[in-house]
Gaussian input, Z-matrix of N, CA and C with variables (Angstrom, degrees):
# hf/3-21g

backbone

0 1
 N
 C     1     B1
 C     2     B2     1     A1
 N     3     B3     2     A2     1     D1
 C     4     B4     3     A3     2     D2
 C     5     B5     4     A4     3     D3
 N     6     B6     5     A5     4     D4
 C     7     B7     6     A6     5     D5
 C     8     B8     7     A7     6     D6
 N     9     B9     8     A8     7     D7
 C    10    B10     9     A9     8     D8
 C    11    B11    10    A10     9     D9
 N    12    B12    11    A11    10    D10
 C    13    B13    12    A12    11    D11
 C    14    B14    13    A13    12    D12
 N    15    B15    14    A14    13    D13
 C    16    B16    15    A15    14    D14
 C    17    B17    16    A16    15    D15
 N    18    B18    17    A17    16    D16
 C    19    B19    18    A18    17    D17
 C    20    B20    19    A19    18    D18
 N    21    B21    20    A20    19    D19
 C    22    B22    21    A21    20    D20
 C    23    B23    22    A22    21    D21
 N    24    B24    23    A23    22    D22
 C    25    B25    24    A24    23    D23
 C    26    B26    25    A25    24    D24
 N    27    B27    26    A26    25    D25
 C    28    B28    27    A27    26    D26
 C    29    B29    28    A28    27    D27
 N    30    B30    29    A29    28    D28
 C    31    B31    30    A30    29    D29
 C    32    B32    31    A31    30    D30
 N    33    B33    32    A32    31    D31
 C    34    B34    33    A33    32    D32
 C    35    B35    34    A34    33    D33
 N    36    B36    35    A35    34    D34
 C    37    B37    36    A36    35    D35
 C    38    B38    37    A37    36    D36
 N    39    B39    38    A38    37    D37
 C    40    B40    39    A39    38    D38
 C    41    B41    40    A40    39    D39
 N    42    B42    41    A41    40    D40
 C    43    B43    42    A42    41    D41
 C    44    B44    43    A43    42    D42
 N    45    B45    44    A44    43    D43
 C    46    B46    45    A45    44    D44
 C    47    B47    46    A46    45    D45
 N    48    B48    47    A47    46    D46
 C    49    B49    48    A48    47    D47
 C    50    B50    49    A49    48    D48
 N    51    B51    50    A50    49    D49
 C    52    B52    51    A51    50    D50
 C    53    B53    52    A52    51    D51
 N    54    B54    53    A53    52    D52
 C    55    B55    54    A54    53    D53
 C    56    B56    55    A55    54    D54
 N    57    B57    56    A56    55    D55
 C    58    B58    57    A57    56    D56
 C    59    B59    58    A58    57    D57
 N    60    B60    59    A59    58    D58
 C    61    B61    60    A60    59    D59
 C    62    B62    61    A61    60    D60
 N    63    B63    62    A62    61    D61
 C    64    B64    63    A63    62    D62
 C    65    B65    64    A64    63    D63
 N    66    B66    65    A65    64    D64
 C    67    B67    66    A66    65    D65
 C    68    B68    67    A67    66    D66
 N    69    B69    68    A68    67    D67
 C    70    B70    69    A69    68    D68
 C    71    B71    70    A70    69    D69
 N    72    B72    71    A71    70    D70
 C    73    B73    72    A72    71    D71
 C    74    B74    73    A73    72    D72
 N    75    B75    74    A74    73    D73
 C    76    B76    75    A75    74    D74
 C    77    B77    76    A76    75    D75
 N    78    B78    77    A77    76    D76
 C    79    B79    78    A78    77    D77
 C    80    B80    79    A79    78    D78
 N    81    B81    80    A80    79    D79
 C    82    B82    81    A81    80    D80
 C    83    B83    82    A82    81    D81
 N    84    B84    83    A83    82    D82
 C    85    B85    84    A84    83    D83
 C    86    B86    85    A85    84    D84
 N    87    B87    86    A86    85    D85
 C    88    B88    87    A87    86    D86
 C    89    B89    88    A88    87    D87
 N    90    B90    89    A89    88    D88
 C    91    B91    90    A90    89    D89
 C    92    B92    91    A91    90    D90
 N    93    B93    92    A92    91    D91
 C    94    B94    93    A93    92    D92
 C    95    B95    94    A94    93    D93
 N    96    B96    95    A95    94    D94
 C    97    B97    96    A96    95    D95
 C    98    B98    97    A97    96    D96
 N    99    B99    98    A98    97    D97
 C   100   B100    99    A99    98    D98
 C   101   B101   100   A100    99    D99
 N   102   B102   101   A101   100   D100
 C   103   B103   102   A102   101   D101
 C   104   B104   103   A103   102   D102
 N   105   B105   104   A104   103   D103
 C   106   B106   105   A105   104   D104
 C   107   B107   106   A106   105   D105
 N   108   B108   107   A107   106   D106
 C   109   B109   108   A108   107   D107
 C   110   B110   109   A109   108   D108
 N   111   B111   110   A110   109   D109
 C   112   B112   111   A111   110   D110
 C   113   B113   112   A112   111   D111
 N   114   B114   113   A113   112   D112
 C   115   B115   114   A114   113   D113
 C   116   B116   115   A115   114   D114
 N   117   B117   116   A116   115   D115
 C   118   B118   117   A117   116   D116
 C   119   B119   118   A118   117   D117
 N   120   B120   119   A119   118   D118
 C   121   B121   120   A120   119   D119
 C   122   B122   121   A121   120   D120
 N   123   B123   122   A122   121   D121
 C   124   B124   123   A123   122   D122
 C   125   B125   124   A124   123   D123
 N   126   B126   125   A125   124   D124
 C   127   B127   126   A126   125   D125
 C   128   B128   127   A127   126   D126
 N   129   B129   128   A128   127   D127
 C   130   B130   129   A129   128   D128
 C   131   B131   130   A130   129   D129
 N   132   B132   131   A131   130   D130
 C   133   B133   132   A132   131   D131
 C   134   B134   133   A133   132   D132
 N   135   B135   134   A134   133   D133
 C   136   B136   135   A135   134   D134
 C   137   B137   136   A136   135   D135
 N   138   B138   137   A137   136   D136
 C   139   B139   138   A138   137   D137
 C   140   B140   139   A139   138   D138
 N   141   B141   140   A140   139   D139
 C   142   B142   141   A141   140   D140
 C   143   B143   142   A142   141   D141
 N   144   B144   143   A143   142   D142
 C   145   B145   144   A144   143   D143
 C   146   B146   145   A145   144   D144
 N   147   B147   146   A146   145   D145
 C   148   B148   147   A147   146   D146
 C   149   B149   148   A148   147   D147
 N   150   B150   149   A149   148   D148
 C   151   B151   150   A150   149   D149
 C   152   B152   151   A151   150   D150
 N   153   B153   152   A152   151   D151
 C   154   B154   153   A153   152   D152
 C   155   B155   154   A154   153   D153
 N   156   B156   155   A155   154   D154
 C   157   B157   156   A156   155   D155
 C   158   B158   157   A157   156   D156
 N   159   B159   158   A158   157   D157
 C   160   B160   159   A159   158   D158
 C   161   B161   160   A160   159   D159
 N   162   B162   161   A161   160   D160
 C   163   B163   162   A162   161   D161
 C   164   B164   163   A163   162   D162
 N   165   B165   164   A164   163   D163
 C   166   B166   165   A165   164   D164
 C   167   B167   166   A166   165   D165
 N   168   B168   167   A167   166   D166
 C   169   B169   168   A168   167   D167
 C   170   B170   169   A169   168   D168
 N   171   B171   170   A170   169   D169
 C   172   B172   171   A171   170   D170
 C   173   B173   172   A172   171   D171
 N   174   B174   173   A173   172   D172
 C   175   B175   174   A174   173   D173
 C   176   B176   175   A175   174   D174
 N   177   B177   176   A176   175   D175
 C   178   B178   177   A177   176   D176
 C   179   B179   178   A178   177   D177
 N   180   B180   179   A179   178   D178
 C   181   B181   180   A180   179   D179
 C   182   B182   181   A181   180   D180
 N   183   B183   182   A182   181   D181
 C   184   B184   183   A183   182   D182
 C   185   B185   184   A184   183   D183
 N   186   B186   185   A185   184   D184
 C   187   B187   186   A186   185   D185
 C   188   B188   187   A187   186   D186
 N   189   B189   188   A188   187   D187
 C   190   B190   189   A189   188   D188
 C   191   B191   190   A190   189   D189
 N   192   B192   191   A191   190   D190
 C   193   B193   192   A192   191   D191
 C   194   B194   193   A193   192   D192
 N   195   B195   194   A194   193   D193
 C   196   B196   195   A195   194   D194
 C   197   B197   196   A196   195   D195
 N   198   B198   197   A197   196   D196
 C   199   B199   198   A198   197   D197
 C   200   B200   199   A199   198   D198
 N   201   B201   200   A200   199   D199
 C   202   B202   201   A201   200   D200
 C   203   B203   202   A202   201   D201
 N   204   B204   203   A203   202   D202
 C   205   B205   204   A204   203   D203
 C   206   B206   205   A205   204   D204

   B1=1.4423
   B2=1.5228
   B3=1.5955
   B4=1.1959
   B5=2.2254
   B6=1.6484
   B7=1.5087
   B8=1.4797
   B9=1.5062
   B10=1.3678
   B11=2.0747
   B12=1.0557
   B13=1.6412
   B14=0.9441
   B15=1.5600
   B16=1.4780
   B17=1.3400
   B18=1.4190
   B19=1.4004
   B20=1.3429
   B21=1.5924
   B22=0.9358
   B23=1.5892
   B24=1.3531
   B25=1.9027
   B26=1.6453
   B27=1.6275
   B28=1.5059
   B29=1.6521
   B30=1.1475
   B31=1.4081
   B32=1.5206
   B33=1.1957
   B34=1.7814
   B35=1.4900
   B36=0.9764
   B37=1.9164
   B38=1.9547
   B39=1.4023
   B40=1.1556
   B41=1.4100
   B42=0.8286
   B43=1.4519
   B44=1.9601
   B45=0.9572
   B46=1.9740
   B47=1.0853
   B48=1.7027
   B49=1.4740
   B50=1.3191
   B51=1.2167
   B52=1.4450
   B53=1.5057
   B54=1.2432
   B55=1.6655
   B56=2.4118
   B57=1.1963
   B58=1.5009
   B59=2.3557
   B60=1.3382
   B61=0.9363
   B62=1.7643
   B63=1.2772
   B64=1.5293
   B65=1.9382
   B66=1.5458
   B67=1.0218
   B68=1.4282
   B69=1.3906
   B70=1.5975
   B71=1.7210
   B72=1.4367
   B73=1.8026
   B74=1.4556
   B75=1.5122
   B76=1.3574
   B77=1.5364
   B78=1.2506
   B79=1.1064
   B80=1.4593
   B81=1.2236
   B82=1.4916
   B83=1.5862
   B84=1.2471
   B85=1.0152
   B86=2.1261
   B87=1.2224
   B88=1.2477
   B89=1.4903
   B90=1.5971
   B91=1.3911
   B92=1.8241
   B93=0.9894
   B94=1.8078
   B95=1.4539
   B96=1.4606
   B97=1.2195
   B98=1.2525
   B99=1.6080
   B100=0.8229
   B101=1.7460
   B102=1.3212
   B103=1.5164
   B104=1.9656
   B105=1.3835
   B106=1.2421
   B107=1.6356
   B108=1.7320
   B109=1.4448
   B110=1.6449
   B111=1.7347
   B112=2.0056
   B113=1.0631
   B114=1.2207
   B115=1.6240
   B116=2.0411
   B117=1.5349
   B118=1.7472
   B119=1.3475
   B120=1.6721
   B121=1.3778
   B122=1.8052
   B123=1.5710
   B124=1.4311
   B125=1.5034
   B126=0.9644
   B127=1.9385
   B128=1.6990
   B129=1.5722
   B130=1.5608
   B131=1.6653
   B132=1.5222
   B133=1.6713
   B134=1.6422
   B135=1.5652
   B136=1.4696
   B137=2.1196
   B138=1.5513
   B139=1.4872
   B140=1.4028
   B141=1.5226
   B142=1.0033
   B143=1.6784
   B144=1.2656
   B145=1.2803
   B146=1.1859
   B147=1.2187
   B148=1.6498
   B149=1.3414
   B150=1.3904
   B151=1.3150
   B152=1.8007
   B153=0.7150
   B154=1.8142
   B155=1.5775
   B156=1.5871
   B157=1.3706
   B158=1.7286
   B159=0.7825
   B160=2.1668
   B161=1.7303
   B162=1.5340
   B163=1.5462
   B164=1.3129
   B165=1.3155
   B166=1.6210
   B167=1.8728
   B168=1.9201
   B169=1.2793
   B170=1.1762
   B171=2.0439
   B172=1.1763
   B173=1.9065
   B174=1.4244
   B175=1.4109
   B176=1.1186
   B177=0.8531
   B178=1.7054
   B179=1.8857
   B180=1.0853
   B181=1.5171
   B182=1.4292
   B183=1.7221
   B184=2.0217
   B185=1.4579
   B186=1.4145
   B187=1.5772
   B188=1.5099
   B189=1.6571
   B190=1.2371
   B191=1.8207
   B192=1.1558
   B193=1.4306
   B194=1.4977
   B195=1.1426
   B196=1.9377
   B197=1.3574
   B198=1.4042
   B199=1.5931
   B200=1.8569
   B201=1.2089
   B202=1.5102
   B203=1.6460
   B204=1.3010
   B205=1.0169
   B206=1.5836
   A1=107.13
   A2=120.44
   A3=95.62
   A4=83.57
   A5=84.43
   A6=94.45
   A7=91.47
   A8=78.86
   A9=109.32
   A10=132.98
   A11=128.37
   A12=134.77
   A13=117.93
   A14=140.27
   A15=123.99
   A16=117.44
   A17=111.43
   A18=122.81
   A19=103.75
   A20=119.75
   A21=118.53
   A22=128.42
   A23=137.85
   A24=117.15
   A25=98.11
   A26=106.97
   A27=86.51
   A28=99.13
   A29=135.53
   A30=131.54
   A31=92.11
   A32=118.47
   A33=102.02
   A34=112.07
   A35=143.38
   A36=118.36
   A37=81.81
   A38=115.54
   A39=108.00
   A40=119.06
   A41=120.49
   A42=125.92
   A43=89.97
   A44=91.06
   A45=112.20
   A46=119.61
   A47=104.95
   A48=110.67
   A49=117.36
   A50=121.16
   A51=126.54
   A52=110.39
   A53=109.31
   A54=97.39
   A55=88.94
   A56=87.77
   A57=111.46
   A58=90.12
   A59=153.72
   A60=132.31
   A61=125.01
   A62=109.96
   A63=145.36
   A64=72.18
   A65=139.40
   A66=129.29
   A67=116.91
   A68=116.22
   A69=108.79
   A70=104.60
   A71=102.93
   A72=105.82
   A73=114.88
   A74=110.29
   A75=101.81
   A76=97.24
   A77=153.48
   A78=152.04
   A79=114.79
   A80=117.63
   A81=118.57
   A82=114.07
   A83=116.95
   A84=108.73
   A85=88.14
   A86=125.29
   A87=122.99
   A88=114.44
   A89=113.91
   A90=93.06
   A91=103.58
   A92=125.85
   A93=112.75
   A94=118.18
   A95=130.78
   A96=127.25
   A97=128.06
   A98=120.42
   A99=126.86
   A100=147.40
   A101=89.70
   A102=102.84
   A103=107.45
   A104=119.51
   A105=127.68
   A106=115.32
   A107=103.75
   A108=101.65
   A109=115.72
   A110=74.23
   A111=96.94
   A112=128.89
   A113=127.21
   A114=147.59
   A115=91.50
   A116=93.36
   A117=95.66
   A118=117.30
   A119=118.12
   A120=74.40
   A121=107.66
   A122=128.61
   A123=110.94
   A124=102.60
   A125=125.94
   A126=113.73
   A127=101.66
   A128=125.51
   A129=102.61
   A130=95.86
   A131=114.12
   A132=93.84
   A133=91.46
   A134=131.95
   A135=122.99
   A136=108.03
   A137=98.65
   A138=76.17
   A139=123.84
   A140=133.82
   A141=125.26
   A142=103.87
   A143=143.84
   A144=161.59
   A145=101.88
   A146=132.51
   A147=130.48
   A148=98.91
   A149=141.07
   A150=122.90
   A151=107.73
   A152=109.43
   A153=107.16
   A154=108.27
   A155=118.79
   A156=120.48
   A157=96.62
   A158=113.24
   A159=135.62
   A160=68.18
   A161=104.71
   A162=119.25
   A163=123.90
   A164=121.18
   A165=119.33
   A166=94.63
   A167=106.78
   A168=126.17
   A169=85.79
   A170=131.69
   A171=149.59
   A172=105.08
   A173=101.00
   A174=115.57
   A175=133.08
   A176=126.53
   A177=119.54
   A178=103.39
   A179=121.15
   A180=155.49
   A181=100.50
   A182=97.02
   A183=87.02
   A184=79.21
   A185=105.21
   A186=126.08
   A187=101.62
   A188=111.08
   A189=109.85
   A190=104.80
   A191=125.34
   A192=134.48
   A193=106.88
   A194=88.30
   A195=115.89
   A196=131.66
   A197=128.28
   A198=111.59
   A199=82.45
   A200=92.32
   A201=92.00
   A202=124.02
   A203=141.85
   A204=127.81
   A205=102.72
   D1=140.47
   D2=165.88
   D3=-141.70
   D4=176.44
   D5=176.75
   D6=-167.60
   D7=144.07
   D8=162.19
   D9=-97.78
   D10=170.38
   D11=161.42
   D12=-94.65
   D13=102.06
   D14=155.55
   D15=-98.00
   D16=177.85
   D17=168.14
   D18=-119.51
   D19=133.49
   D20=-169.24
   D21=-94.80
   D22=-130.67
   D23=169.03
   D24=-90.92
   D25=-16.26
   D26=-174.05
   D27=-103.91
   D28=1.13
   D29=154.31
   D30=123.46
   D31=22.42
   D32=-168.95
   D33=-106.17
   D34=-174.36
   D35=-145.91
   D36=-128.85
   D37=143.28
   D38=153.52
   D39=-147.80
   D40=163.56
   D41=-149.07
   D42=-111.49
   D43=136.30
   D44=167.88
   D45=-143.58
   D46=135.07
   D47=-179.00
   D48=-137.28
   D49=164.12
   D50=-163.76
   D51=-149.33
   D52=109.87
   D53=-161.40
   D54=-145.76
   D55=-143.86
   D56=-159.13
   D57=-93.67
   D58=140.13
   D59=142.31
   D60=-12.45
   D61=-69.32
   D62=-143.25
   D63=-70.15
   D64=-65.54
   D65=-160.10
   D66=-89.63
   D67=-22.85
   D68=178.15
   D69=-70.89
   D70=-46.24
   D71=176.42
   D72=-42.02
   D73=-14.93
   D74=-169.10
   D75=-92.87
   D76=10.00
   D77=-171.25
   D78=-140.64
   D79=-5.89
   D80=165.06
   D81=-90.69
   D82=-179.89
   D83=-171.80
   D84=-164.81
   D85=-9.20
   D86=157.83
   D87=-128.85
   D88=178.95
   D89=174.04
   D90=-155.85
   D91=162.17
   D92=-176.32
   D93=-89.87
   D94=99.30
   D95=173.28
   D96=-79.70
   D97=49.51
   D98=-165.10
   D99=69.84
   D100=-2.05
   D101=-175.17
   D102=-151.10
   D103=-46.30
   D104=158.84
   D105=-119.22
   D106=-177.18
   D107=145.37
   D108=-119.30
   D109=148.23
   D110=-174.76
   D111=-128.85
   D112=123.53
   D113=-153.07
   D114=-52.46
   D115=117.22
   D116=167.95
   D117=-53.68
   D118=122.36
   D119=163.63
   D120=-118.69
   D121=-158.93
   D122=-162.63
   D123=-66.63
   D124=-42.79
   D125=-176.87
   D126=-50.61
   D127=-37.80
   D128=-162.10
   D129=-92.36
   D130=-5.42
   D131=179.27
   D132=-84.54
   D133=-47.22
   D134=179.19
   D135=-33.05
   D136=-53.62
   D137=-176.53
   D138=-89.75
   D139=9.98
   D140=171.03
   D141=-81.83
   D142=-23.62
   D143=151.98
   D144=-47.16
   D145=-80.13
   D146=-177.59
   D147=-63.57
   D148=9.98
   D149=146.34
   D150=-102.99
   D151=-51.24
   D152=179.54
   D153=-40.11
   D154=-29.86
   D155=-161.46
   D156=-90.75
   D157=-28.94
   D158=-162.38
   D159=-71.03
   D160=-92.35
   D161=-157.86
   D162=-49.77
   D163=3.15
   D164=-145.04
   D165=-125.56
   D166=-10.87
   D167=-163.19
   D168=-68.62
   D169=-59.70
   D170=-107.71
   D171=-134.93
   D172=-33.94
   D173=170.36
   D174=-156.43
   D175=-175.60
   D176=-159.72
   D177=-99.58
   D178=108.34
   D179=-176.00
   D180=-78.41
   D181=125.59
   D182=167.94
   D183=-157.58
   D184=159.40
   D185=173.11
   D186=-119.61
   D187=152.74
   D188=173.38
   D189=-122.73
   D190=166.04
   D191=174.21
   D192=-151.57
   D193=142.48
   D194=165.45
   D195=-121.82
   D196=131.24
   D197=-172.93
   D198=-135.47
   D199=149.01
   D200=170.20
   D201=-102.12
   D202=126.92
   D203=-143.35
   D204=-114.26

């Protein structure tokens, strides 16, 4: 996993990370479906996992996360 600190246009710090599926999932707790963010719940972390594991057979798989600090 790694992450970085930014500052953003309005100066506020946020944190980004870039790690493995299997370990960023373990520290989120929402996620963006394209329009908001929405509280995981166990069926959408099961299929984001049964997709990282499918995709990860054939190519190289990465998840990203942001928290704002």
């Amino acid at each position: 996993m790694l992450a970085v600190l930014v500052k953003d246009h309005s100066h506020q710090l946020q944190m980004l990370t870039q790690g493995t599926a299997d370990i960023i999932l373990d520290s989120c707790v929402d996620y963006w479906n394209g329009r908001d963010l929405t509280p995981i719940s166990p069926s959408d972390r099961k299929k984001i996992i049964d997709f990282y594991q499918r995709n990860s057979l054939t190519a190289y798989c990465t998840a990203f996360a942001y928290k704002p600090l």
